[in-house]
C-alpha positions as CSV (number, residue, x, y, z in Angstrom):
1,X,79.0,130.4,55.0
2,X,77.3,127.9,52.5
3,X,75.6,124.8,53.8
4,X,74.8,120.9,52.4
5,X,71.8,119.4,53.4
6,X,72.9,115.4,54.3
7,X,71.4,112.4,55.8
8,X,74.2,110.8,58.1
9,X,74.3,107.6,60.1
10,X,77.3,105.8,61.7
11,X,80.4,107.4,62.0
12,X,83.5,107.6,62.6
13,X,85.6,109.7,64.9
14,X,89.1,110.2,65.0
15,X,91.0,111.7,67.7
16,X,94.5,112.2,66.6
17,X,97.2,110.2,67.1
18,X,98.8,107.5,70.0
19,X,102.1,107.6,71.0
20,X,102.7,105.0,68.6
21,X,101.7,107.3,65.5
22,X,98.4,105.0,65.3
23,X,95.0,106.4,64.9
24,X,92.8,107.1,68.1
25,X,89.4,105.8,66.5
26,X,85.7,105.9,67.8
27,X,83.1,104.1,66.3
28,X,79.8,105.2,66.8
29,X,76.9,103.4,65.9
30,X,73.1,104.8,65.9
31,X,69.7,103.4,65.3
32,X,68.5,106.0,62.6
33,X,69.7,108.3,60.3
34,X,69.2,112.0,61.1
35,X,69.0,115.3,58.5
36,X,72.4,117.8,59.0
37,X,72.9,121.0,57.9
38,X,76.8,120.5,57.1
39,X,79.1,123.6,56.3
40,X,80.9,122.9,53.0
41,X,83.9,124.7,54.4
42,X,84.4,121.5,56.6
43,X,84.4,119.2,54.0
44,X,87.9,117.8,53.2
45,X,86.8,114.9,51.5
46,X,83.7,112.9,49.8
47,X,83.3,110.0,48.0
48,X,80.4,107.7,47.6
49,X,79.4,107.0,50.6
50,X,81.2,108.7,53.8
51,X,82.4,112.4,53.7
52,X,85.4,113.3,56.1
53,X,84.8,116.7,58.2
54,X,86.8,118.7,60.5
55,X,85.4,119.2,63.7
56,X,86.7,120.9,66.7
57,X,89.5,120.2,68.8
58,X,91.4,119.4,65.9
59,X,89.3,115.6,65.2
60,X,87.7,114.6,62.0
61,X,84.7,112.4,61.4
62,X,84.2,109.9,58.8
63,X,80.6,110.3,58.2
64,X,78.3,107.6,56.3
65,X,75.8,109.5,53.9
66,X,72.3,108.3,52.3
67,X,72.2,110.6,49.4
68,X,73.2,110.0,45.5
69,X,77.0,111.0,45.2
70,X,76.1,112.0,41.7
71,X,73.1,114.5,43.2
72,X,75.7,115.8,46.1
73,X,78.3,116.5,43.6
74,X,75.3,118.6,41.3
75,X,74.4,120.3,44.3
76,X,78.3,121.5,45.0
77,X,78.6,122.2,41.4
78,X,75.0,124.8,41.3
79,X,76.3,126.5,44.5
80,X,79.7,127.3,42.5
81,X,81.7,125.2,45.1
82,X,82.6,122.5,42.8
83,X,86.0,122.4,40.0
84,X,85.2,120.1,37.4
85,X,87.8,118.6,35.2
């Protein structure tokens, strides 16, 4: 299993869906950032400043980043886990 090295903030959680088909959100706020060890088989998604993971129970988090998206999308790319073009 391959890692990413991220600094994450706020975040978002979401827990599936209401009975109205509407997204069950939780928005969690924090002080500081903290330093996770993230496994890029979780990933579904990353843009330039949040990166969507799967989680368990079947509930993804919208996570905020700190880094570069340019130096995260390197670091994909040197481990072989990036397709470019």
């Amino acid at each position: 299993m391959k890692f990413i090295k991220l600094t994450v903030k706020n975040h978002t959680v979401m827990h599936g869906f209401d009975g109205d088909n509407k997204e069950i959100l939780e928005k969690c706020y924090v002080d500081k950032p903290t330093t996770k060890l993230i496994a890029v088989d979780r990933i579904k998604s990353l843009c330039k400043d949040l990166v969507l993971i799967d989680y368990a129970d079947n509930r993804w988090i919208f996570w905020e980043y700190e880094e570069n998206f340019d130096d995260v999308a390197e670091a994909l790319g040197k481990a072989g886990l990036l397709v470019d073009g």
